[in-house]
C-alpha positions as CSV (number, residue, x, y, z in Angstrom):
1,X,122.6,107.9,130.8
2,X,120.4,110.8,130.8
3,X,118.3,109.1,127.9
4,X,118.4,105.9,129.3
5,X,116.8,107.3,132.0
6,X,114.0,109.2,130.8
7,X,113.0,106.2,127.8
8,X,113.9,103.0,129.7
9,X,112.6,101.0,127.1
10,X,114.6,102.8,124.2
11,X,117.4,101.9,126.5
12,X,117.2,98.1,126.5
13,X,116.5,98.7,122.4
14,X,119.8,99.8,122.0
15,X,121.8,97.4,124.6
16,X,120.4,94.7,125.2
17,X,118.2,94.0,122.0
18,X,121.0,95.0,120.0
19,X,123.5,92.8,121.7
20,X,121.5,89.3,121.9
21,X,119.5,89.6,118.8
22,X,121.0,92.5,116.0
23,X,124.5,91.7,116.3
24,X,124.1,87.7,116.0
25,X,121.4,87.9,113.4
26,X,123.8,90.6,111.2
27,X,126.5,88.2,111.3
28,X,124.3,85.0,110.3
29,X,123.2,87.0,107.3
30,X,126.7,87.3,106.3
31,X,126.5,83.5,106.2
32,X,123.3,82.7,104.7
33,X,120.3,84.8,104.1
34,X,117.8,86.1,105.7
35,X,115.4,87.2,103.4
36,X,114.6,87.3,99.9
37,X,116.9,88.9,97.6
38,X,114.6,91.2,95.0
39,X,116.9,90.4,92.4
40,X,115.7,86.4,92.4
41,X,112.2,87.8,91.9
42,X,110.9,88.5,88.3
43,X,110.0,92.6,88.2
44,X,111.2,95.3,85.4
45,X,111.1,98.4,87.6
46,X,111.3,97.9,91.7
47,X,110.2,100.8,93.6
48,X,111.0,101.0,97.1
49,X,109.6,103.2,99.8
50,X,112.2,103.6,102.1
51,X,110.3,102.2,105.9
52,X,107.4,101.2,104.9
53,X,105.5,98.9,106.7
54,X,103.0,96.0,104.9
55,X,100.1,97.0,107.4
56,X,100.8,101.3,106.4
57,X,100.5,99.8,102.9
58,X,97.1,98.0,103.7
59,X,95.9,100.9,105.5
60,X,96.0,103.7,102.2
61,X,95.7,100.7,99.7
62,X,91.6,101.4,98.7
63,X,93.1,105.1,98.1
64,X,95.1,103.5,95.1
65,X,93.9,101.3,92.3
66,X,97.2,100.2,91.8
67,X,97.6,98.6,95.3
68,X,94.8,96.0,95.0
69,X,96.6,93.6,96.5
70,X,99.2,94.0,99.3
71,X,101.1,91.2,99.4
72,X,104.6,90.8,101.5
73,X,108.1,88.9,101.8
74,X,111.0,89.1,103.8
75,X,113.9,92.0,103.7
76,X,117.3,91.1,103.5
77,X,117.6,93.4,106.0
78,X,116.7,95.1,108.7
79,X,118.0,99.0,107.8
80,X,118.9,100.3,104.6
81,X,122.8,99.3,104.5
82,X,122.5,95.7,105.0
83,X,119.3,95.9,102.6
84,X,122.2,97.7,99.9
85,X,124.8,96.1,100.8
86,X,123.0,92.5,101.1
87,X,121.0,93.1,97.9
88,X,124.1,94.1,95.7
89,X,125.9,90.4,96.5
90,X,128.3,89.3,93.4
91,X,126.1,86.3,92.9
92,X,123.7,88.6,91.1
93,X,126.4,90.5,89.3
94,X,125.4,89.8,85.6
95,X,122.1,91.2,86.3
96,X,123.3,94.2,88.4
97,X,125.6,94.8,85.2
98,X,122.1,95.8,83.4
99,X,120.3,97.5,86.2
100,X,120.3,101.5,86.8
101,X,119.5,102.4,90.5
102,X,118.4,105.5,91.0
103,X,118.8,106.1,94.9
104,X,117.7,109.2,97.5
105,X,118.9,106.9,100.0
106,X,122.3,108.1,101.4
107,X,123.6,104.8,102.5
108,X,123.3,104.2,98.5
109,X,126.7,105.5,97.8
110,X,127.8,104.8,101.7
111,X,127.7,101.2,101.2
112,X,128.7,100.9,97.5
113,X,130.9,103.6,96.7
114,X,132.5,104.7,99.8
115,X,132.5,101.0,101.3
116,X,132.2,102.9,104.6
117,X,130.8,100.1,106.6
118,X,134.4,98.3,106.1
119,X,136.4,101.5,107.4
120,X,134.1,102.8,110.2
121,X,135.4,102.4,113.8
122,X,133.4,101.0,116.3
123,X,133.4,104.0,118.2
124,X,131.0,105.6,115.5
125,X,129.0,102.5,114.4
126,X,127.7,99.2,116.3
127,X,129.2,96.0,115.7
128,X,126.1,94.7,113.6
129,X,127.2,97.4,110.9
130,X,130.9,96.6,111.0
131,X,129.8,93.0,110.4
132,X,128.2,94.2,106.7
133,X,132.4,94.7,105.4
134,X,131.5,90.0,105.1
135,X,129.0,90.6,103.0
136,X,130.3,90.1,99.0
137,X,128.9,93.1,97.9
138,X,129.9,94.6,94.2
139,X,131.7,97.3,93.6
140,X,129.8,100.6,92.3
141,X,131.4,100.5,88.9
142,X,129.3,96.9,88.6
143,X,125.9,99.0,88.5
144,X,124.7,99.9,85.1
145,X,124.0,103.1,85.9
146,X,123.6,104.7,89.4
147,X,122.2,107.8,90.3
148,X,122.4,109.4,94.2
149,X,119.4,111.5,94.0
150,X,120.2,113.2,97.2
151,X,122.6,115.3,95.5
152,X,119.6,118.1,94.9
153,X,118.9,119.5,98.1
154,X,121.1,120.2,100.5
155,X,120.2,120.1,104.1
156,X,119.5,123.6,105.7
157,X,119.1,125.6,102.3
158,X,115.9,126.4,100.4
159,X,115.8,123.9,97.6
160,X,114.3,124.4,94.0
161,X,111.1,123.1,95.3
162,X,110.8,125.1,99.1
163,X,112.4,122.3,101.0
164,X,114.7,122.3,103.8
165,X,113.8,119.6,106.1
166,X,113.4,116.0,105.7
167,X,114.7,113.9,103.1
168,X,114.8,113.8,99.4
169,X,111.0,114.9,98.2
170,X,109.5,112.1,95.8
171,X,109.0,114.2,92.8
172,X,113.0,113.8,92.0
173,X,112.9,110.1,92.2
174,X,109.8,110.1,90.1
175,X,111.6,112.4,87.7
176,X,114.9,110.6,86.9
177,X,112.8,107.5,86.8
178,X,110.4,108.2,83.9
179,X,113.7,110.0,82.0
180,X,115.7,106.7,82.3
181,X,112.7,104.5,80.9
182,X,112.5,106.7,78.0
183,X,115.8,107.4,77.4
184,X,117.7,104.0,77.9
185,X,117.7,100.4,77.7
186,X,118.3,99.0,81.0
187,X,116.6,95.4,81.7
188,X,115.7,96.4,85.2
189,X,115.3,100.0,87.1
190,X,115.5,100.4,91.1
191,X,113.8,103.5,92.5
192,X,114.1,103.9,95.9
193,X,112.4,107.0,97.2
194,X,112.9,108.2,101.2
195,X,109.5,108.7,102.0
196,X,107.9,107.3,104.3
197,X,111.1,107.7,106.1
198,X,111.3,110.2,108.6
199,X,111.2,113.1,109.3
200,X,108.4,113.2,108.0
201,X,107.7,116.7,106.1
202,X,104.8,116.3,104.1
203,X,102.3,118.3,106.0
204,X,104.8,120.7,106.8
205,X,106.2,121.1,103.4
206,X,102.3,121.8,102.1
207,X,101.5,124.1,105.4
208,X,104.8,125.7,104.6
209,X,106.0,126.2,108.5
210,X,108.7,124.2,110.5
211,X,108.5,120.3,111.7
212,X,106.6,119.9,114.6
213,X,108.5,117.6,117.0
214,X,106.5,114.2,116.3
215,X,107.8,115.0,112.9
216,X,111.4,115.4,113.4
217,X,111.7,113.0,116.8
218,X,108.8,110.3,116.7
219,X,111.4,108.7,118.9
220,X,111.2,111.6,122.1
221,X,107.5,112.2,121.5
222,X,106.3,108.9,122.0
223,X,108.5,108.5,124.9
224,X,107.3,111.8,126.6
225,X,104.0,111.5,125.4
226,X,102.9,108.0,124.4
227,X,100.4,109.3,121.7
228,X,100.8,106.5,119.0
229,X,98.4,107.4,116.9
230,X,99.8,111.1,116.3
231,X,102.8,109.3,114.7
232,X,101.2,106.9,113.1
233,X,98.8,109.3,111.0
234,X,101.7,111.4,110.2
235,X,103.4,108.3,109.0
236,X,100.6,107.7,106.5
237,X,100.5,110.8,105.7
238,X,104.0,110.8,104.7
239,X,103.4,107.2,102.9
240,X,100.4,109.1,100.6
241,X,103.3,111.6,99.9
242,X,105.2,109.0,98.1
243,X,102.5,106.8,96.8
244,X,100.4,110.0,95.1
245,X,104.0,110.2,93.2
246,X,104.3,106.7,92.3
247,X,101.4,106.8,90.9
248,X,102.3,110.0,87.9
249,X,105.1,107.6,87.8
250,X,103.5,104.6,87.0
251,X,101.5,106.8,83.9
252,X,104.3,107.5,82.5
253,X,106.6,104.4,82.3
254,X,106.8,101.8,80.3
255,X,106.7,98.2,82.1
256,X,105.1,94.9,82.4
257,X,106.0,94.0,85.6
258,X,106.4,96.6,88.5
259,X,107.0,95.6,92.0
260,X,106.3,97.4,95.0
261,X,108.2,96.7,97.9
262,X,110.2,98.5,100.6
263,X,113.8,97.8,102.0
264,X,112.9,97.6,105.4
265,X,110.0,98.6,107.8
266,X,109.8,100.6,111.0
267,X,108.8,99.7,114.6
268,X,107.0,102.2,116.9
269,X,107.7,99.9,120.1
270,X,106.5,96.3,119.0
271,X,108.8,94.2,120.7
272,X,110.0,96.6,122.5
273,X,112.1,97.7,119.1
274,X,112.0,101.4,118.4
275,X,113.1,102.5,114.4
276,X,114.8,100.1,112.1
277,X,118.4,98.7,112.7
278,X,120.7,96.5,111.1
279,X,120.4,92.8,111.9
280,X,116.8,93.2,113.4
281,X,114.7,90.5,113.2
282,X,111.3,92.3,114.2
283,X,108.7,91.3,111.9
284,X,107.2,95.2,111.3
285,X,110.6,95.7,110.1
286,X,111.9,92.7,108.6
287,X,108.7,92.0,106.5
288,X,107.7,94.3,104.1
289,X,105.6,94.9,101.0
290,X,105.2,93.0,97.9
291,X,102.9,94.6,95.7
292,X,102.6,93.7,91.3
293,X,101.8,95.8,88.9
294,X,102.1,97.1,85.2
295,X,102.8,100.9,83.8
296,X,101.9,102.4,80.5
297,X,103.6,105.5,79.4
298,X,100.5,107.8,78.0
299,X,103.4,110.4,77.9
300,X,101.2,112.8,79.4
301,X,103.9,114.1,81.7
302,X,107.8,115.3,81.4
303,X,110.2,115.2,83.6
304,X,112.6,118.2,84.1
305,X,115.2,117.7,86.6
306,X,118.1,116.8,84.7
307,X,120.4,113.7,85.7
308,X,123.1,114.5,88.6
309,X,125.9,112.3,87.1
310,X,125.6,114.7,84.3
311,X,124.3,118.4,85.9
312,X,127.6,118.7,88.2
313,X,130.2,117.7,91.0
314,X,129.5,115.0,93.7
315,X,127.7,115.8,96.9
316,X,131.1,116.5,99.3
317,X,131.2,114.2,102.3
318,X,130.3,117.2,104.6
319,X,126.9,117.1,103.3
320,X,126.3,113.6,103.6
321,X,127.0,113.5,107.0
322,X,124.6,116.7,107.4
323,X,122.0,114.6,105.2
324,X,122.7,111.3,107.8
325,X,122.2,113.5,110.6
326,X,118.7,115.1,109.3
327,X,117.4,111.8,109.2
328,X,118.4,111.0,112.6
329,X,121.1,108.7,112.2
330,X,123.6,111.4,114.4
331,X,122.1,111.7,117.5
């Protein structure tokens, strides 16, 4: 009540939005789709940028050669586990069979190896994600080979690279992805880094000092302070983060085709939406980039973070909660 109070409009996101739009649209997806699958599109390596929005693309794309031109289609969905769980349908299971997805996305192994979404109670999830347990997603042993990549740095402790706040950096996405290109034989690759997902830590991370709060809780600071365009130049800041690492990847893979996408977007407040959420239908999150490309390995760089399915145990389910909760999905 005491939130509801103080952001009004972050209120009727959550109730009302979420009960006449994200909760019927989540369960027509289960029944159709909404969207375009990425695996009915012609790519060899996918990268996704976890939240990225097609005009945030636009925005940095004369920074980039390889972004000349930003194109865009429709996410299966509208946060990352319907995105995983809606992407990773059995009707696509021969090709999955040949595909290594390299993830820093939590919901990665949440969705398809912990099938959480068909064993949370309501009490700890919304309806809308209860509703993804009717989608026909594959099992995790269907994957050619998958990777969670949020296994190297644990929330709240120095990492090898001085992090502590914030996702996943890029650098370990970009890592395993030029090691598996080299290294293997898989038709198709997914990377999906974090960034521009918040918190956003870039600036911090190269000022070495904490997160300011815009950082850690766009969501407050707009509603105390209504200064849009702090967040949104943070934001691209943290989208440069990524896209300076895509492109030393994209140097040092081999690949005709490379596809640039995202699995869903974010909304500052269009619509009255506020963040991305399963079942939404808002077009700055539902439609996201589609960007083509090629890579050619000059072997200039390499790699040396080794692979976690072979470097040691499992993150325990203690630290994925602490990882859910960094990005602000335990409020």
């Amino acid at each position: 009540m005491q939130k509801a109070i103080k952001y009004p409009r972050q209120a009727i996101d959550d109730t009302l939005i979420e009960a006449l739009v994200r909760t019927p649209s989540t369960y027509l997806n289960t029944k159709t789709t909404i969207g375009t699958n990425v695996f009915s599109r012609d790519w060899d390596i996918l990268i996704l940028l976890d939240t990225c929005r097609v005009d945030a693309l636009e925005a940095v794309a004369p920074e980039y050669d390889f972004l000349s031109d930003v194109g865009s289609i429709r996410s299966v969905g509208g946060r990352s586990p319907e995105w995983i769980a809606k992407t990773f349908e059995e009707r696509y299971e021969e090709t999955i069979r040949n595909t290594a997805y390299l993830s820093a996305n939590v919901f990665s192994k949440q969705i398809l190896a912990d099938r959480h979404h068909e064993s949370a109670s309501l009490s700890d999830n919304t309806l809308s994600y209860r509703l993804l347990e009717r989608l026909p997603t594959v099992d995790v042993d269907t994957i050619g080979r998958f990777e969670y990549l949020y296994q190297y740095e644990p929330v709240g402790e120095d990492g090898p690279r001085g992090h502590k706040e914030g996702g996943t950096p890029p650098r370990y996405v970009t890592d395993r992805g030029i090691a598996v290109n080299r290294n293997y034989d898989y038709d198709r690759i997914i990377l999906h880094y974090l960034q521009p997902h918040p918190p956003y830590f870039a600036n911090a991370l190269r000022e070495g000092r904490d997160l300011d709060q815009h950082e850690h809780d766009w969501w407050g600071f707009l509603g105390e302070t209504g200064d849009f365009e702090t967040i949104w130049n943070t934001y691209l800041d943290e989208l440069r983060f990524v896209l300076d690492e895509v492109e030393l990847l994209l140097e040092n893979v081999d690949a005709e085709m490379v596809a640039i996408s995202a699995d869903h977007g974010e909304s500052f407040g269009e619509y009255w939406e506020y963040g991305h959420k399963t079942g939404s239908l808002n077009p700055t999150v539902r439609t996201v980039p589609w960007v083509e490309t090629s890579a050619t390995d000059t072997g200039g760089y390499s790699p040396s973070i080794a692979s976690p399915v072979d470097s040691g145990p499992e993150t325990p389910d203690e630290s994925v909660e602490d990882q859910l909760e960094a990005l602000g999905y335990r409020m």
